[in-house]
N, C-alpha and C positions, 0 to 999 in steps of 0.2 A: 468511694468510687463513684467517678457519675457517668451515666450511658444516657448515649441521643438513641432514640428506638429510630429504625428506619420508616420515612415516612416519604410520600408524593410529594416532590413540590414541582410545579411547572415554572422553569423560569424560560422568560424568551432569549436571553442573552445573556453569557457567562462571558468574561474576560481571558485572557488566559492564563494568570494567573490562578483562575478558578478550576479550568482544569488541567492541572499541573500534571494530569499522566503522559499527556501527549499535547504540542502548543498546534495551533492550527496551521503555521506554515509546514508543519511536519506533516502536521495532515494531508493538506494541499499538494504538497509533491508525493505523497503516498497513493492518493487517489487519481491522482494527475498521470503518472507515471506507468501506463499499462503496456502490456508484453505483446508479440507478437501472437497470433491465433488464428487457429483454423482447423484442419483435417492433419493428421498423421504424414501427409504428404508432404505437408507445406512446412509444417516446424522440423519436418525432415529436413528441408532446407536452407534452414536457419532464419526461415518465415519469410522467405524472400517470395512476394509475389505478384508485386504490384503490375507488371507486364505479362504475367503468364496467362492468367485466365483460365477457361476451366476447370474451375476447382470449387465448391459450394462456398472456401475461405473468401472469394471475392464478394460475396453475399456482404462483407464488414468492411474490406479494405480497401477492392477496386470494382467496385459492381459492373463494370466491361466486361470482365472476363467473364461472366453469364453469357453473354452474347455467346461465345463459343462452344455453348452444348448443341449437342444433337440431339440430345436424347433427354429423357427424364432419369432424375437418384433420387435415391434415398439413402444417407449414412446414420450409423451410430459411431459412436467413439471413447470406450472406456479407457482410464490411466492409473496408473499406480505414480506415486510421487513420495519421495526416500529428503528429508532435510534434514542436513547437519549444518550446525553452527559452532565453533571455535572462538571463545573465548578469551583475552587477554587483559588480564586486569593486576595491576601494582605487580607485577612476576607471577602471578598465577595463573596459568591455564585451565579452562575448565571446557568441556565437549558437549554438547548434549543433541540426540537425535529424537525424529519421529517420521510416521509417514501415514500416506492419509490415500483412498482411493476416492478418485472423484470423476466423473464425466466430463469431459471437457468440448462434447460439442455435439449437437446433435442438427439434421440439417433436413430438408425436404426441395429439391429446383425440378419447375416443372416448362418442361423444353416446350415452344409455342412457335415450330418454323414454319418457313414454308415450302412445298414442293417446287413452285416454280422459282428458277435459279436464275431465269433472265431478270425479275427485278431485283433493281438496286438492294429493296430493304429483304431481309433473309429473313426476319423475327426475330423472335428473342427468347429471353427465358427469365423465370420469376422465382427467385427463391428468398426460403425462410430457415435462418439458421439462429442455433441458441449455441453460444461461443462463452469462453472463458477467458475475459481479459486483463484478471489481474487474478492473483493467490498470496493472501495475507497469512497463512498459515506457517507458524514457525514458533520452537518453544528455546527458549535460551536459560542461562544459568551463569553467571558469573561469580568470585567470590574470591577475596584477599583480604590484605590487612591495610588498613589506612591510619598512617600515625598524622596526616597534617589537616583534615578537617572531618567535621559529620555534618550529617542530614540538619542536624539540631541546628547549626550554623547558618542553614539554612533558613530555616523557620524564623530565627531571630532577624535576619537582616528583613523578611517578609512581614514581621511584624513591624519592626520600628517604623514610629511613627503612628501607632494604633494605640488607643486606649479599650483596654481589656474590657471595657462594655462594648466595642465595636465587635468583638468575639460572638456576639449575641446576632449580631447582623449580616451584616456583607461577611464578616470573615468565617462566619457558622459554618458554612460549607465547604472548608476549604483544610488539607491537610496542616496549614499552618494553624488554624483554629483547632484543629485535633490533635495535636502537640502540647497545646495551651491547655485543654482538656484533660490532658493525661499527665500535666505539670511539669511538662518535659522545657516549658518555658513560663516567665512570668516576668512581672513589671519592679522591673529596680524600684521602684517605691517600696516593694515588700524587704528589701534589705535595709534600711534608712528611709523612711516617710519625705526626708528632704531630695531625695531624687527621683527624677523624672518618671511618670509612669506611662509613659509613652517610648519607653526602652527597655528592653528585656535582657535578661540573664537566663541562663540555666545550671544545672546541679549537676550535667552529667560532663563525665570526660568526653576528651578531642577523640584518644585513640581508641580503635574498637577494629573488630573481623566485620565487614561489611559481605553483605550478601543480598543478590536480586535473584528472583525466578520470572521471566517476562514469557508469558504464553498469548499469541495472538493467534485467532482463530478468524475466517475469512475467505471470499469471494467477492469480483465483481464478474456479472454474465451481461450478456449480450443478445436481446434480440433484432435480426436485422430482417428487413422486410425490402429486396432489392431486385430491380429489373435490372438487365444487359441487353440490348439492342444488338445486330449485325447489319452490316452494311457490306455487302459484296465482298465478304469476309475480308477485308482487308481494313474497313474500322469499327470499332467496337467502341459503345458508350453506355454509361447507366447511372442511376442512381438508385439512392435506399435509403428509409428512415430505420433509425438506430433508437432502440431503448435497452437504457441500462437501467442494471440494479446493482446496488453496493449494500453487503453485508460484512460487516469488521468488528471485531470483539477482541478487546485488549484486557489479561489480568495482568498484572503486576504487585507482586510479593518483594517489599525491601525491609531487609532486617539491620540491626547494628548490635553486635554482642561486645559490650566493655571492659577493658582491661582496666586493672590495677585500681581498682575502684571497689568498696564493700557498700555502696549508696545504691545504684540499679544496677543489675545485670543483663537488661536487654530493651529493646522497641522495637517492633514489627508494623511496618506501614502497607495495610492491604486496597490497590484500585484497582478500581472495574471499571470499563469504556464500555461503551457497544454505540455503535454508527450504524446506522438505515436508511437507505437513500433512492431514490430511485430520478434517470436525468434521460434527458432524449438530444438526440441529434442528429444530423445526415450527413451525407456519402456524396460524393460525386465523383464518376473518372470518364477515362477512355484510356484506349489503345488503339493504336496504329500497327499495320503491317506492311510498311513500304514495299519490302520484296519478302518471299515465302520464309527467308531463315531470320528474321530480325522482327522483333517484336516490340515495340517503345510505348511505356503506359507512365497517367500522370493520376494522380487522388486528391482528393481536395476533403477533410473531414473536418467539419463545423467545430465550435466550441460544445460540450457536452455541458447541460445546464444541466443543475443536482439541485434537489429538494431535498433538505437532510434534516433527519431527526436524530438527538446524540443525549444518552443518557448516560450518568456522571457518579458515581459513590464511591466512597473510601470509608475504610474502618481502622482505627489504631489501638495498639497495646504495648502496655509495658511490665518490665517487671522489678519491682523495686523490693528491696531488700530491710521494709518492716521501717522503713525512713518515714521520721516525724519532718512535715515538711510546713511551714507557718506561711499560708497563705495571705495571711494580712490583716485577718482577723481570730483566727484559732487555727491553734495547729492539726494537723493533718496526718494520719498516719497512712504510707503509703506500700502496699505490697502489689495487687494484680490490680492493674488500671485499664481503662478502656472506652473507646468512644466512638463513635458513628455519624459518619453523614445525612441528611435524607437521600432519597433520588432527584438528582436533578438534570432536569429536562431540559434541554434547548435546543430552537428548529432556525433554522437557516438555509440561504441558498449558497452554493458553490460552483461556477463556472470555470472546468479547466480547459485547460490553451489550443487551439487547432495545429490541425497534422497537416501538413502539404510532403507528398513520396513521389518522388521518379524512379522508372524502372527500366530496365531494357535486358533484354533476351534472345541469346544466340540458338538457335534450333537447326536439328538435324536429325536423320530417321535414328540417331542411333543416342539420341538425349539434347542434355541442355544446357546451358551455360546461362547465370538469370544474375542481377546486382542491384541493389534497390535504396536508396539513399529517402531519408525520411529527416522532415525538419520540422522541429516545435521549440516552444518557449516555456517554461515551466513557471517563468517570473508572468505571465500573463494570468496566472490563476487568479481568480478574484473571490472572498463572499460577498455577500448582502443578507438582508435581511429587508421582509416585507413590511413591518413595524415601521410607521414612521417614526423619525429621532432615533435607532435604533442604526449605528455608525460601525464598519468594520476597516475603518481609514488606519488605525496604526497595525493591525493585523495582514492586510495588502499591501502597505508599505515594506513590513518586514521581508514578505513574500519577494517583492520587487528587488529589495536591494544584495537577500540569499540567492538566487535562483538566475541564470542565466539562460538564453536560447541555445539548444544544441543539435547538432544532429549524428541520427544512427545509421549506420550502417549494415545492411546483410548482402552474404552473396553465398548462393547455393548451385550444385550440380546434380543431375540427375543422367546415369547411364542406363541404355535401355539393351535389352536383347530377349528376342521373342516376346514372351510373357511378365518377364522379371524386370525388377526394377533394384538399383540400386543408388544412395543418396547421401548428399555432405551437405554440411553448412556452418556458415559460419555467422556470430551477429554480435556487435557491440552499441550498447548503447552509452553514449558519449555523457561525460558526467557533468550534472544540472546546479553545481555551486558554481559560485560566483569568484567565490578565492579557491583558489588553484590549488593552497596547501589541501585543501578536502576532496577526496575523489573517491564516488559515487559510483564509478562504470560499472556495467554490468555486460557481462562478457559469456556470449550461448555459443559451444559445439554441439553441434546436432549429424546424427547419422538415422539413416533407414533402410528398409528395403521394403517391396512389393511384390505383388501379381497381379495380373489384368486378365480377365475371363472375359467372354461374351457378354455376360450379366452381372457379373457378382468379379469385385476386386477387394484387397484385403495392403493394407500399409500399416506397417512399424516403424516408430521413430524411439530414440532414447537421446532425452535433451540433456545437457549440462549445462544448469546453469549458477553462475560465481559472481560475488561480489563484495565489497569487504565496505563497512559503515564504522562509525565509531558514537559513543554513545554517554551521556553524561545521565545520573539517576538525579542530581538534582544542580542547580549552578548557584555561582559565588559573585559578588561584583566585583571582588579583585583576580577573578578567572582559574582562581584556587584549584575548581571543582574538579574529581575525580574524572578522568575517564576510561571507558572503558573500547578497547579494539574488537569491532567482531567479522570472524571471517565465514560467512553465508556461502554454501552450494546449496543446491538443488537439482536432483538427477529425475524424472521422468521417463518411464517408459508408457508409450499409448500407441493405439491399436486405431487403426477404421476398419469399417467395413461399410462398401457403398454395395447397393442392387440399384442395377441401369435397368429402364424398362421401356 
């Protein structure tokens, strides 16, 4: 039996082949890809907000609508959040849930007018909100039987073309090298010396019960730092610096139990991700209120540059069945095998794509009618790397030619009477492949209600939100590779509570 003990290594730049749990264009549209956010009000209305304004949510998406407080708040904003995912694998169905409470915004705007109403400029207002712009959290589980390829298949096509001293270097780190380790693969020269040992074979059979558990755990937040201007209430402008942080943790548990075989009876391949990132960016809007019921706003938000740190390990085991196995030089006896990566470490930048949103809004004493069309590019994501020589040219390529510019859509209503408040919405965001056979949307009903006091108001939203991805554990170059269907909700319930002061 031989084990790698886990150890530190710092590398500046891994391939992607090296980290096979997730490739970086997955990444890129994962981190790239954030949700609408704000106060209970606003994902009440299916995040439509780009023309409404007053609301601390424009603090991230249209810092204009600052311009329209009178007054100073203060919100908090607790949620509870319910995920099921629906798996679909070779005729198997498999379900798995969780749910997780988390805060999704907390905010402070502190109103700056002025009394006199004859000039032009009114003031404005300055606020600072801590927002939730993405939730990586979600645990899945799939599981059937596959009679036409395995993992192992894998691994060989990954090796050939490697001499099993390169095992010792570049390919050390890599679940293909811990295959090699656990003897799950080796160099046809060990069956006849007269063939190549830059080709591999293995011992184990094609057909097996395949099984994944894929748990990711995750946030990205938002802090924004933004004024709004008024101008004879009738136009409103602002802007805001934006700093994010991204925190993302990926296990993933893939097994294969063997049929009709008394050689091994199983492999267990276990990775671990975790991504830390922290990016800054800006804001810019205005609104317009030509006459008193029509409200027309436009946002402009920068590219978000990310500083990322992403550390990398895997571990593997198998189990063999007391098999004498002749490595090349003496033979082998094989029962409980097992092997380990070091940690590996690599920091990079990642710059995702800018957001340009128009919006317009019908108002009346008795609510509102609000529609807001939002357009980005997801193929514009790029890395880099501060290393000179140190190139991510076939990873942005990939990026470029997966990913297509799309745009989303929300539109929300708000009815009012006396103190109460009641709210719909609707939001699709438009799917980011490039081939049409793949579709990515991601599709939010949203309801709420309210009440508005002198000082103190209080809003409930419960979001739904749906989306269905498909998913491969490892790939084939003749396109073999298994896949898997998964159908994603996510139900939210979340609360504000603002004090006007």
């Amino acid at each position: 039996m031989r084990i790698f003990f886990g150890a530190t290594l710092s590398v500046i730049l891994l391939s992607v082949n090296f980290l096979w749990a997730q490739s970086y264009s997955e990444s890129a549209l994962l981190f790239s890809r954030t949700q609408p956010a704000g106060s209970a009000r606003i994902l009440g209305l299916g995040g439509t907000q780009t023309a409404l304004g007053g609301d601390y949510s424009s603090a991230l998406s249209n810092p204009a609508g600052l311009g329209m407080y009178n007054r100073s708040e203060f919100t908090f904003s607790p949620a509870l959040s319910f995920y099921d995912t629906k798996s679909e694998f070779n005729g198997t169905s498999t379900d798995e849930s969780t749910s997780k409470f988390n805060i999704p915004g907390i905010s402070y705007v502190m109103h700056m007018g002025r009394d006199d109403d004859e000039r032009s400029f009114r003031g404005g207002s300055l606020g600072i909100s801590f927002s939730r712009i993405n939730d990586f959290n979600r645990s899945t589980i799939y599981r059937g039987r596959n009679t036409t390829n395995s993992i192992v298949d894998y691994f060989m096509e990954q090796a050939n073309g490697d001499t099993p001293s390169q095992f010792d270097s570049y390919q050390y780190n890599t679940p293909t090298g811990l295959a090699f380790y656990n003897y799950l693969i080796g160099p046809q020269s060990i069956t006849d010396p007269n063939n190549p040992d830059d080709q591999y074979f293995t011992d184990a059979p094609v057909e097996s019960d395949q099984q994944e558990e894929i748990i990711t755990k995750g946030t990205s937040y938002q802090w924004n730092f933004s004024y709004g201007a008024n101008i004879e209430d009738k136009f409103f402008f602002g802007g805001g610096l934006g700093i994010s942080t991204l925190r993302y943790k990926s296990q993933k548990t893939f097994s294969e139990s063997y049929l009709d075989t008394d050689i091994i009876e199983s492999m267990q391949l276990n990775e671990n991700l975790s991504v830390r990132g922290s990016g800054v960016n800006v804001t810019l809007g205005a609104i317009v209120r030509p006459v008193d019921f029509i409200q027309i706003g436009a946002s402009f938000t920068s590219p978000t540059y990310y500083q990322i740190t992403e550390n990398y390990d895997a571990s593997m085991s198998t189990s063999w069945n007391n098999y004498d196995y002749w490595d090349g030089s003496q033979n082998v006896t094989l029962n409980d095998e097992s092997a380990s990566t070091d940690i590996v470490t690599s920091e990079y930048n990642l710059t995702t794509p800018l957001k340009i949103s128009a919006g317009i809004a019908f108002i009346s004493k008795y609510g509102f009618i609000t529609a807001d069309i939002e357009r980005t590019n997801p193929a514009k994501a790029r890395y880099s790397s501060d290393i000179s020589g140190i190139s991510f040219s076939s990873e942005n390529d990939e990026i470029k030619s997966l990913y297509r510019a799309t745009n989303n859509y929300r539109i929300g209503a708000e009815f009012r009477y006396e103190i109460f408040r009641l709210r719909a919405g609707y939001n699709i965001q438009s799917s980011s492949f490039e081939n049409e056979d793949l579709d990515n949307k991601i599709t939010t009903i949203s309801g709420g209600v309210g009440v508005r006091l002198k000082k103190f108001y209080a809003d409930f939203a419960l979001i739904n939100r749906s989306f269905d991805n498909f998913y491969s554990p490892y790939t084939l170059n003749d396109g073999s590779e298994p896949v898997v269907k998964m159908e994603n909700k996510t139900l939210t319930s979340m609360l504000t509570f603002g004090f006007t002061f």
